[in-house]
Every structure is written in structure tokens, then in C-alpha cells.
C-alpha positions in Angstrom: -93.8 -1.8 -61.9 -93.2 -4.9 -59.0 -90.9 -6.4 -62.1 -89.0 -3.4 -62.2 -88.7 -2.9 -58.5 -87.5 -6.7 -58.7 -85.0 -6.0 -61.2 -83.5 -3.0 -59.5 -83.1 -5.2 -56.3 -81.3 -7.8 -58.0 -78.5 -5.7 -59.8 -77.8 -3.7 -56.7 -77.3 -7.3 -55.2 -75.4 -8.2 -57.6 -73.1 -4.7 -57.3 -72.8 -5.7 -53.8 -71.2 -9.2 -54.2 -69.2 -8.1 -56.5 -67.7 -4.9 -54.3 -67.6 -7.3 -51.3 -65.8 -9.8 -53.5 -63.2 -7.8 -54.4 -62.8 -6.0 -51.1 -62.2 -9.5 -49.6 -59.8 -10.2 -52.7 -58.0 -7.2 -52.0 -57.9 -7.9 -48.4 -56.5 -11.2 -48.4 -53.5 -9.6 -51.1 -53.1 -7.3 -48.1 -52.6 -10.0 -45.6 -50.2 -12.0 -48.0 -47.4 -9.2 -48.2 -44.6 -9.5 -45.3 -43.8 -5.9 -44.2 -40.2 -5.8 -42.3 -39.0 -2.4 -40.9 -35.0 -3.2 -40.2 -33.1 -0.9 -37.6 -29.6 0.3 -38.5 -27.8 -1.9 -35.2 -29.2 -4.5 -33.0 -28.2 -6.2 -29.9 -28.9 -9.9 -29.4 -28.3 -12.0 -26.6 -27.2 -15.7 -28.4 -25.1 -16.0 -30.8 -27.7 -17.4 -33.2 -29.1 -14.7 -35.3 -32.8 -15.0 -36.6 -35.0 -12.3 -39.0 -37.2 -11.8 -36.1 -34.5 -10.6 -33.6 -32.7 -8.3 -36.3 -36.2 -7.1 -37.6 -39.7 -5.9 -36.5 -42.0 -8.1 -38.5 -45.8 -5.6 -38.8 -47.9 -7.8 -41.2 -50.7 -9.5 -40.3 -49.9 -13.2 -40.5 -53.2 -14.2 -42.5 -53.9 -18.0 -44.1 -50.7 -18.5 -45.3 -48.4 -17.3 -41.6 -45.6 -15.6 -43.7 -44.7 -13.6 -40.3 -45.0 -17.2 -38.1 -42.7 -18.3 -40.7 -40.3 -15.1 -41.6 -39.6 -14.9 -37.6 -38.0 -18.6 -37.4 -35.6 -17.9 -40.5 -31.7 -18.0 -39.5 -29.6 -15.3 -41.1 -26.0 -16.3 -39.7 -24.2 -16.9 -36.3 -21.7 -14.7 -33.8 -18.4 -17.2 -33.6 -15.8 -14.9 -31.5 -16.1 -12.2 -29.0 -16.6 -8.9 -29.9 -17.7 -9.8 -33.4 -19.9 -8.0 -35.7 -22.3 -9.2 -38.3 -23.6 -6.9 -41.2 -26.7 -7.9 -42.7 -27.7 -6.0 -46.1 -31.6 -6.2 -47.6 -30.4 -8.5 -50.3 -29.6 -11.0 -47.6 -32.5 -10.7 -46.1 -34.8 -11.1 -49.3 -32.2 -13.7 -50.4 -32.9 -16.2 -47.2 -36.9 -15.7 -47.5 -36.9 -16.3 -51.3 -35.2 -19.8 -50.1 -37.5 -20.9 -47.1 -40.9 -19.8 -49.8 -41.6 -16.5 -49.5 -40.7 -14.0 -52.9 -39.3 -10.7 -52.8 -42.6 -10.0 -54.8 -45.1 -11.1 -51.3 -42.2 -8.9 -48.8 -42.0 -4.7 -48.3 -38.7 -3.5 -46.9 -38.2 -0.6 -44.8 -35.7 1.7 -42.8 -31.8 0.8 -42.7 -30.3 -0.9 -45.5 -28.4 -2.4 -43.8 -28.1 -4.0 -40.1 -25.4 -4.0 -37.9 -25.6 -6.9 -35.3 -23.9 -7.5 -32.1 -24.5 -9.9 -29.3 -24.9 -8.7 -25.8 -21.9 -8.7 -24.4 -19.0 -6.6 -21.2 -16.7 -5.0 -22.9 -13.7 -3.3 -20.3 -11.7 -0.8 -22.0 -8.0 -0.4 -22.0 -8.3 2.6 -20.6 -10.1 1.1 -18.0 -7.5 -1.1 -16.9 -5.0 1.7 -16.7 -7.2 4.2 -14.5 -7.4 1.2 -11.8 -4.2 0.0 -11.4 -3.2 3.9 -11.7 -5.3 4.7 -8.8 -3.8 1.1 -6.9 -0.3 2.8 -7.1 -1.6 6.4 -6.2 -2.8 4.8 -3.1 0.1 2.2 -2.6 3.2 3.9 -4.4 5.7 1.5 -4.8 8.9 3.9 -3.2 8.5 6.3 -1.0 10.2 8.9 -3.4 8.0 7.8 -6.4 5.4 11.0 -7.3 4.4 10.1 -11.3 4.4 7.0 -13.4 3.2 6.5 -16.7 1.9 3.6 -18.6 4.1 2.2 -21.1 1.9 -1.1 -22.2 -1.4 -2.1 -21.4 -3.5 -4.8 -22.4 -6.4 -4.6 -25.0 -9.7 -4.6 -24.6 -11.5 -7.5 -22.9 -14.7 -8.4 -24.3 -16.7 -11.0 -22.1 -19.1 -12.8 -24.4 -21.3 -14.3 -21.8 -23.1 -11.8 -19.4 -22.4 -11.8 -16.2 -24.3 -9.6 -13.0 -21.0 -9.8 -11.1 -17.9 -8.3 -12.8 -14.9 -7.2 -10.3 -11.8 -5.9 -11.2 -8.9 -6.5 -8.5 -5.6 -5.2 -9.0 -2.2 -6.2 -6.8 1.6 -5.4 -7.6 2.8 -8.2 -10.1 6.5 -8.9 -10.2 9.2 -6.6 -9.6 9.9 -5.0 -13.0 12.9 -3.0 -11.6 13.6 0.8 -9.9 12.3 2.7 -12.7 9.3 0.5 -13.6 5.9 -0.9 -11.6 3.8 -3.8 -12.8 -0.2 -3.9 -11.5 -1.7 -7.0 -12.1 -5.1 -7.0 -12.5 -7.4 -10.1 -12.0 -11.4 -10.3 -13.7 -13.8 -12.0 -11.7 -16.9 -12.8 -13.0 -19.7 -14.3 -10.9 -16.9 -15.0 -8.6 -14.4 -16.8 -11.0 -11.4 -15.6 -12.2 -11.8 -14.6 -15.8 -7.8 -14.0 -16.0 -4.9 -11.5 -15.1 -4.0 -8.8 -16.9 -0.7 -6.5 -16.5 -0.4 -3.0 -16.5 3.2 -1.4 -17.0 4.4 1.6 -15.8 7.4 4.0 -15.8 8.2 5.8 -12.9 9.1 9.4 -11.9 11.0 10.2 -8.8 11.8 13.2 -6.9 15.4 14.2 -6.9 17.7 17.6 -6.6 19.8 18.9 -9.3 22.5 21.1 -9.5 22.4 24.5 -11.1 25.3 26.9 -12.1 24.5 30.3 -11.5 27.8 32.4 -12.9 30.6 30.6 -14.9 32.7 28.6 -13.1 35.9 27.6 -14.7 37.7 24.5 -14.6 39.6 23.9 -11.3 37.3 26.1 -9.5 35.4 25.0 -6.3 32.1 24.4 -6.3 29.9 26.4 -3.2 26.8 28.0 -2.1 28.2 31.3 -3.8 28.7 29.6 -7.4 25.2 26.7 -7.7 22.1 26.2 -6.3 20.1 23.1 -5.3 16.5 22.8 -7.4 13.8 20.4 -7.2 13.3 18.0 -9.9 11.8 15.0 -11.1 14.1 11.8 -12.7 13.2 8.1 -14.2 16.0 6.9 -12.0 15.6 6.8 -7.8 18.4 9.3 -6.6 21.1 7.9 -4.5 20.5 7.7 -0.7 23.5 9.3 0.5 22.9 12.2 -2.2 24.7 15.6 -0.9 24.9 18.6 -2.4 28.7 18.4 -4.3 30.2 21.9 -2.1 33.7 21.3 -2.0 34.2 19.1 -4.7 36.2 20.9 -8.1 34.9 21.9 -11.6 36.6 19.2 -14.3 36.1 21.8 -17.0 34.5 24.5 -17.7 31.1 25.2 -16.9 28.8 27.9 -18.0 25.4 29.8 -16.0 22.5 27.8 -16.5 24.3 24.7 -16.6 22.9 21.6 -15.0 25.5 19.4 -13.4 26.1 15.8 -13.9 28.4 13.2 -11.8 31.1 14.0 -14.4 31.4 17.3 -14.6 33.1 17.5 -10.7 35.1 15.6 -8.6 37.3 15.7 -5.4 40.0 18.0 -4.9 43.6 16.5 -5.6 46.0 16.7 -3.5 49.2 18.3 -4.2 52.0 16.8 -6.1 54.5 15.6 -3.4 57.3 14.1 -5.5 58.5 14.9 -9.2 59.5 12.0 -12.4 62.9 11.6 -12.1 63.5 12.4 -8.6 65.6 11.3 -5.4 63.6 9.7 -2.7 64.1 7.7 0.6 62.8 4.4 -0.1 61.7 3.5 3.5 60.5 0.5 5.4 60.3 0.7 8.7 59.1 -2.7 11.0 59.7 -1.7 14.8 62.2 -2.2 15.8 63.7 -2.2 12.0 64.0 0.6 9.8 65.8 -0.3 6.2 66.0 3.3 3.8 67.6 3.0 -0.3 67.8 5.5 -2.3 65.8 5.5 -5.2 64.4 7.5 -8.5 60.8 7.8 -9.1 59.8 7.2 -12.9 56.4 9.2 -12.2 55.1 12.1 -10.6 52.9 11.3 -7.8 50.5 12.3 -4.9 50.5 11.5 -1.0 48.5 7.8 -1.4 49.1 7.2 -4.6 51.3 4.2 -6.0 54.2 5.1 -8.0 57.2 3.2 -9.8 60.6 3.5 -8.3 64.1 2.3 -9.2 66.1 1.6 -6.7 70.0 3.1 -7.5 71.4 0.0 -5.6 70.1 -2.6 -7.1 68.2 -1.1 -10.1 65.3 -3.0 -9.4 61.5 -1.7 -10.3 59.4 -1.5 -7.2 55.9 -0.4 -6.7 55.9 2.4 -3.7 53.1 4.2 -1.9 54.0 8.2 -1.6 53.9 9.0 1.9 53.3 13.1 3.4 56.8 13.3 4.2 57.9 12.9 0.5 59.5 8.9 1.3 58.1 6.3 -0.4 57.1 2.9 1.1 57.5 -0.7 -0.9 54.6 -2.7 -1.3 55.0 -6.2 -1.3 
């Protein structure tokens, strides 16, 4: 019976080693398998990229340290500003199969892939607009300016190395003419100047313009009665001595509705004072002279205007100035 009793003791010992064995065995085969969980983007802050900033690392290191050694392994390097790095699992198992450790001992899981950036400022274009568009609102460059709109602005400016201090400062850059406005704007970081950037922009201004409201035909003059005066905005600065054109004759026709440009009026002419082929006193009075020739003009013409004359005498050419009286005066 004590032999038996004996026996029974030893197997179960026996049972037990061998369970504890193989729970230790199984254990340690635990231990030995790297587990990596790999996020879809990551932001470092060098430019060096290593498996254990790009990827959380959750096995227990055990004898052999595959974690101590899977966090040191380098996957690549961030050369330019603004750059980004995709890393794919293949990669990853790839660079561990060369520094010892076997896609059989590693368990991947989340993203396939990894999407790395360094830490880094990045000012939008659109940034640099809205600052040098609020400069001019707040120092318009004419007093008559009241929109602009940017024509060409620079890219996007990425700052690879942080910085706690960024200021943006913007100024009026060179003069770019009436219908345009340059802001420069200069990046400080930490209190140096990063660099200058421009912004361009085309200017509006506030003008008048001229409205038929009937039809006015040609030769007709323009009044109160026949256009009206609107507000309106222009790309070109109107003139400073801009009047309203009452008085001033229709060159052609012009129909209701019709806005009026510079050549569509112009001043009244005065009448025709002498005829082509006509008589005229050719006169040239210096008190206490007076000289007068008869003459015969070879063009029609106006008071001021300068007509050719030949004079019957000598049948000469000259060049006269039509005076009110209907006499012509040489010009030498």
C-alpha cells in the first residue's frame, strides 16, 4: 500500500515538471516574438527616423532584448522641408530581418503603412495674403483706393526647425505703379529674419461714370437733362480735375444705357469763319504799322485755327491764324 502511495507521488511529480516545463517553454516563445502596432501618420522631431519613433513596440523584451534592439533600428532620413516619408510593413520587416530579427519572431499590427513627418511651421499662402490684406485695409495706399486683389502670392513656407517665436511683419515694398500695391512681408523667427516675402495686389478705385438716359444724337449737347453721374469702381485712379462733361458735344450717336468714354464727347467747335477758296485780308499790324494783302485761303477754317493762304500778289504759301473778324494773320 506505502509502495503504491509512493508511486502515485512520483508520477504526479513527474506530470508536474513536465507541465511546468512546457509552460516555461511556451513562455519564453512568448517573450521571443516582437509585437509592433504601427499608426497610419507620425510626427517626429529630427530628421532621423528610427522603428521606435514610427512604432509602439508592446513585447516584453525577455533574454534575447528584441524590443532594446528593434527601437535603435534606422528606417530612413527627412532631407528637405516639408517632406514626407512613407514607410510600408515590408520595410519594416525588411530592416529587422537585416539587424537579426525574422519576420517569423515579429507580429505586425494596425496601418499598413506609415506616413512620417517631422515637426515642423508651416505658414500658408493664404496666410500671407490675409496680413498684408489687412496692412493695406489699415494703411491704403491712395486715398481713393476701396478694394484690391491679390494677383501673386508666395507659396507656402515651411520652417523645418521649430521655433517658440514666429512674427510676421508686413511694410509697403516698392512702388509697383497706380493700379498695383506690393506688401512685403518679413519672418522672424526667434528674432532673426527668416526672409521677405511679397504680396501683389491690384487695385480698385472709386470713380464716376457717365450714363445716357434718352438717345442723344451726334452733335447734341450733353446736360443734366440728357446723362446722369453714377458711382463706380475702376482699376485706374480717376483724374483729379474730373468734371462731369455738361457742355461738351456727342461725337456720334449715343443710345440710353450707354456708358460714356473720353471719346465718345468733345468740345464744342466753333463756327466756320472763312470758306476754301475765299478772299481774305491778310493782315499784320505792328503799332504803329499795319501792312494788309489780299489773299485766297486753300482751306476752310475756324477762329484760332491755322490755315494755308496764297497771297494774290506774290503767290506765295503762308501759314495764317484765322482771326474773329474773318482776317487772317501770318505767322512767322
Amino acid at each position: 500500500m506505502i509502495v503504491t502511495l509512493v508511486a502515485c507521488a512520483l508520477m504526479s511529480c513527474v506530470l508536474f515538471c513536465r507541465v511546468s516545463a512546457n509552460t516555461e517553454a511556451n513562455d519564453l516563445q512568448k517573450d521571443s516574438v516582437l509585437k509592433l502596432y504601427l499608426p497610419r501618420e507620425v510626427t517626429i522631431k529630427d530628421d532621423t527616423i528610427s522603428l521606435g519613433e514610427v512604432s509602439i513596440i508592446g513585447s516584453n523584451p525577455g533574454k534575447d532584448g528584441l524590443a532594446v534592439r528593434a527601437i535603435k533600428i534606422l528606417l530612413g532620413r527627412i532631407t528637405m522641408p516639408g517632406q514626407e516619408i512613407v514607410i510600408d510593413r515590408s520595410m519594416i520587416l525588411s530592416r529587422l530581418a537585416c539587424n537579426g530579427i525574422p519576420a517569423s519572431k515579429v507580429t505586425l499590427t494596425g496601418a499598413e503603412k506609415i506616413t512620417v513627418r517631422r515637426q515642423q511651421k508651416i505658414i500658408k499662402s493664404g496666410e500671407f495674403v490675409e496680413l498684408a490684406s489687412a496692412f493695406l485695409k489699415k494703411t491704403p495706399p491712395a486715398g481713393s483706393v476701396c478694394e484690391w486683389e491679390a494677383i501673386r502670392a508666395p507659396k507656402d513656407l515651411v520652417i523645418p526647425e521649430k521655433s517658440e517665436d514666429i512674427k510676421l511683419v508686413p511694410r509697403f515694398a516698392k512702388d509697383a505703379g497706380k493700379n498695383q500695391a506690393e506688401v512685403e512681408i518679413v519672418v522672424f523667427g526667434d528674432g532673426k529674419a527668416i526672409g521677405k516675402y511679397e504680396v501683389t495686389f491690384r487695385l480698385k478705385y472709386k470713380c464716376h461714370r457717365v450714363v445716357t438716359l434718352v438717345d442723344i444724337p451726334a452733335g447734341a449737347v450733353i446736360s443734366s437733362k440728357n446723362v446722369k453721374i453714377e458711382n463706380a469702381i475702376s482699376s485706374h485712379p480717376e483724374a483729379v480735375d474730373w468734371k462731369p462733361p455738361y457742355g461738351l458735344i456727342a461725337k456720334r450717336p449715343l443710345p440710353a444705357n450707354t456708358v460714356l468714354g473720353p471719346h465718345m464727347f468733345g468740345p464744342v467747335k466753333p463756327a466756320v469763319i472763312v470758306g476754301r477758296n475765299q478772299n481774305v485780308v491778310i493782315r499784320i499790324e505792328r503799332p504803329p504799322l499795319l501792312v494788309t494783302a489780299i489773299g485766297k485761303t486753300m482751306q476752310e477754317g475756324r477762329t484760332g485755327e491755322y490755315i494755308k493762304v496764297r497771297n494774290l500778289n506774290s503767290q506765295r504759301i503762308i501759314l495764317a491764324r484765322v482771326k474773329e473778324d474773318g482776317t487772317v494773320e501770318p505767322v512767322f
